[in-house]
MILO-751121 format. One record per residue (C-alpha): residue number from 0; x, y, z. Coordinates in nm, 2 decimals. Layout:
<r><seq>NUM</seq><east>X</east><north>Y</north><up>Z</up></r>
...
END
This chain:
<r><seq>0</seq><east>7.46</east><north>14.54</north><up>4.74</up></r>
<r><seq>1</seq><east>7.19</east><north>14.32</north><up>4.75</up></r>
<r><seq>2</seq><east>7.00</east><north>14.23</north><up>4.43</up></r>
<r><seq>3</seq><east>7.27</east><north>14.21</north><up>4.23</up></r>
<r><seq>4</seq><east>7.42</east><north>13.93</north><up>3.98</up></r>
<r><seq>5</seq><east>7.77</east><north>13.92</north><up>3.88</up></r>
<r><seq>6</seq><east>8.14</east><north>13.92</north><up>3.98</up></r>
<r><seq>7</seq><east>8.28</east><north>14.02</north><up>4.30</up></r>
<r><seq>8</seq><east>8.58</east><north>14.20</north><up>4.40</up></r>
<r><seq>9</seq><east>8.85</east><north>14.03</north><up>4.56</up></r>
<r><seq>10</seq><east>9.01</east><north>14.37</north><up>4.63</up></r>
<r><seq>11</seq><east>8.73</east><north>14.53</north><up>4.86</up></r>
<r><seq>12</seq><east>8.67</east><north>14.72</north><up>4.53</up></r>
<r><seq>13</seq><east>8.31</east><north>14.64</north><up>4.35</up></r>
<r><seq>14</seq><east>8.19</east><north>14.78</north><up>4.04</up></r>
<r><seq>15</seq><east>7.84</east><north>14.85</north><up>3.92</up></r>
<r><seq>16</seq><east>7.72</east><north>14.97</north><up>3.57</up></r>
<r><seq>17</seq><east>7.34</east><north>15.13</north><up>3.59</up></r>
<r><seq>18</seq><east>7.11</east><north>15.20</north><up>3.38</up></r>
<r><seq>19</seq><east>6.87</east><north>15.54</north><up>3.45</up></r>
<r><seq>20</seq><east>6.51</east><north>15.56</north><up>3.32</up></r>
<r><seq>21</seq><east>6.27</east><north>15.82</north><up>3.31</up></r>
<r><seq>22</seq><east>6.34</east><north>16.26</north><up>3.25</up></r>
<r><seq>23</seq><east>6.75</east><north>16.21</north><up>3.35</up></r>
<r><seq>24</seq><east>6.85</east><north>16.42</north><up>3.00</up></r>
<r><seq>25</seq><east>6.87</east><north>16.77</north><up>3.01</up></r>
<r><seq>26</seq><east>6.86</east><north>16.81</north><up>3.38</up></r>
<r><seq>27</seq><east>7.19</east><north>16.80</north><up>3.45</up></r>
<r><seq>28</seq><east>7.27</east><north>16.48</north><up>3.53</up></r>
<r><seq>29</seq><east>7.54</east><north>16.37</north><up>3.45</up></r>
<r><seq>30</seq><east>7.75</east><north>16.62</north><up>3.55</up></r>
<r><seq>31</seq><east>7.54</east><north>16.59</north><up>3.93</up></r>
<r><seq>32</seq><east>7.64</east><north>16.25</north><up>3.91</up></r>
<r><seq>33</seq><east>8.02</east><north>16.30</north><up>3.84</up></r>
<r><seq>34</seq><east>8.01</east><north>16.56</north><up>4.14</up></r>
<r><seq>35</seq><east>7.86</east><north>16.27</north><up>4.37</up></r>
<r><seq>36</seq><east>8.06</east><north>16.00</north><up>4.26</up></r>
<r><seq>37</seq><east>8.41</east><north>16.19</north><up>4.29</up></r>
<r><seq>38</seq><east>8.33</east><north>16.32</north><up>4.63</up></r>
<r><seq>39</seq><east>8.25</east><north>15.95</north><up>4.74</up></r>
<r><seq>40</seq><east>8.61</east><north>15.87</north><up>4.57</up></r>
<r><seq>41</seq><east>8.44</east><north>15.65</north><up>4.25</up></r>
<r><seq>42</seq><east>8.61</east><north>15.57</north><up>3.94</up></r>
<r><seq>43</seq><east>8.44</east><north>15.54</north><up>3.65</up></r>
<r><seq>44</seq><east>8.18</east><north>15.72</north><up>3.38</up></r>
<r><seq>45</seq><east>7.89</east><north>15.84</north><up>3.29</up></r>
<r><seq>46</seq><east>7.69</east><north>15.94</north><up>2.96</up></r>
<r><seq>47</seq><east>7.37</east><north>15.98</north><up>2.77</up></r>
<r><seq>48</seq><east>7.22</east><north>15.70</north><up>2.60</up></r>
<r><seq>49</seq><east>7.05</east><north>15.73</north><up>2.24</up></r>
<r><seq>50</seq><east>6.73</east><north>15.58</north><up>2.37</up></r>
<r><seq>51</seq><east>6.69</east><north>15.87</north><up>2.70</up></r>
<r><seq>52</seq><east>6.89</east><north>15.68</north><up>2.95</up></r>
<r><seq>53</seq><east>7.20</east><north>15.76</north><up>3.12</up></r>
<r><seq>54</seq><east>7.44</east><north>15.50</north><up>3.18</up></r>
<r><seq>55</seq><east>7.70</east><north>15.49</north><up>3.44</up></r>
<r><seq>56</seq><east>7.95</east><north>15.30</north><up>3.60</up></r>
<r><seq>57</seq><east>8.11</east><north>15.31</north><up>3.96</up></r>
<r><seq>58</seq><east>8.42</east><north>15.21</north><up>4.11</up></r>
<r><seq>59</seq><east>8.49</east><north>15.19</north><up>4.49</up></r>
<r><seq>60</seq><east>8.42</east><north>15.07</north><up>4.82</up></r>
<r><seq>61</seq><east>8.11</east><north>14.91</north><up>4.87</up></r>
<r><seq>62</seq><east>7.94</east><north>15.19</north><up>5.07</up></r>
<r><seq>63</seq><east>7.99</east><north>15.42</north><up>4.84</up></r>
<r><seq>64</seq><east>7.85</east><north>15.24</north><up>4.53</up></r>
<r><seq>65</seq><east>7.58</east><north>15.14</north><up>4.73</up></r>
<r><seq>66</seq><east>7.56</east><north>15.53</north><up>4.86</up></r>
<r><seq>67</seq><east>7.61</east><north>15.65</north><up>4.50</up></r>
<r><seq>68</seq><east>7.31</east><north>15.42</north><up>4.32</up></r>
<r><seq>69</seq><east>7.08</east><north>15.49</north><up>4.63</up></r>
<r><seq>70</seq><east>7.11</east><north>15.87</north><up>4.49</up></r>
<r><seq>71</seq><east>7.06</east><north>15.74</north><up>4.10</up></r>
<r><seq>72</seq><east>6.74</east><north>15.67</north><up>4.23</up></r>
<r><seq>73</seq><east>6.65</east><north>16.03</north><up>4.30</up></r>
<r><seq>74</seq><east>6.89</east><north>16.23</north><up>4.10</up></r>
<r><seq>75</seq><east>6.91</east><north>16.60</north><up>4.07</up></r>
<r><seq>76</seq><east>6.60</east><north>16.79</north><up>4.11</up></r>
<r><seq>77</seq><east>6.51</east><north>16.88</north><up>3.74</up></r>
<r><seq>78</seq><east>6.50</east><north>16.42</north><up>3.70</up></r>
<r><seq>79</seq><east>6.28</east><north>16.23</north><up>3.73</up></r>
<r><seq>80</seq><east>6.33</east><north>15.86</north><up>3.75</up></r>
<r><seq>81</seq><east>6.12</east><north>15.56</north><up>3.68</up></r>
<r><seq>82</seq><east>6.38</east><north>15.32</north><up>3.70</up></r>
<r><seq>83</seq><east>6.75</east><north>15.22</north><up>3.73</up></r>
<r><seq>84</seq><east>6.90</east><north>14.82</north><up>3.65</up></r>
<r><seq>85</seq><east>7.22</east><north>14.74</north><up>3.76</up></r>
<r><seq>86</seq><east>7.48</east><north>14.50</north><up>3.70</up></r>
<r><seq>87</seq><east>7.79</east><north>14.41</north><up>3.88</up></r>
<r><seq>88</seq><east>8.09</east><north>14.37</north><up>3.71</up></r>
<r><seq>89</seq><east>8.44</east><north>14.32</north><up>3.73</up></r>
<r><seq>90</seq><east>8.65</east><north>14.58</north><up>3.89</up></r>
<r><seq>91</seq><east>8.88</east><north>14.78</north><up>3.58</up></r>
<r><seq>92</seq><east>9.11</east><north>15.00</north><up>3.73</up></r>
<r><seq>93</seq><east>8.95</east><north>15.34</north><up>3.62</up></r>
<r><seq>94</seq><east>9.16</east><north>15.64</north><up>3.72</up></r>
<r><seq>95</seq><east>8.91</east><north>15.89</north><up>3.76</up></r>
<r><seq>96</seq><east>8.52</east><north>15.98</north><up>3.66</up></r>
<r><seq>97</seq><east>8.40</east><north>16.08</north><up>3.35</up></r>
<r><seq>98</seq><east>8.13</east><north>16.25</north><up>3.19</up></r>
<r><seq>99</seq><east>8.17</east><north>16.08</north><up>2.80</up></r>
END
């Protein structure tokens, strides 16, 4: 994951906490995101922001964090992004993803 600041993973398990910009409210994305981070096998969450951001963190492998925040980029087809920050962070053990 190039780019990014923060802890790694000792375990081959990274986590990543983004932040998405832009028309990502109302299109369904959140629950596109839970779809494409449980098939990649991601832990974690998602949810709406009060400022018309979604939030989200992932939980996995490597590749598929990095495969999971390439599609952030993008999103469903209703979004439309401007921008996404991310942030690595310490791995917490999530059991499973969740829309909050």
């Amino acid at each position: 994951m190039s780019g990014l600041t923060g802890p790694e993973g000792n375990s081959g398990v990274v986590r990543v906490r983004v932040v998405i910009s832009g028309v990502v409210q109302g299109v369904w994305f959140r629950d596109s995101c839970r779809e494409e981070a449980e098939s990649r096998g991601l832990t974690g969450w998602v949810r709406n922001n009060r400022d018309g951001t979604v939030e989200a963190a992932f939980e996995g492998t490597e590749v598929a964090v990095d495969e999971v925040v390439a599609w952030c980029r993008t999103g469903p087809p209703r979004a439309i992004v401007t921008g996404v920050e991310m942030v690595r962070e310490h791995p917490h053990g999530d059991g499973r993803f969740r829309v909050l």
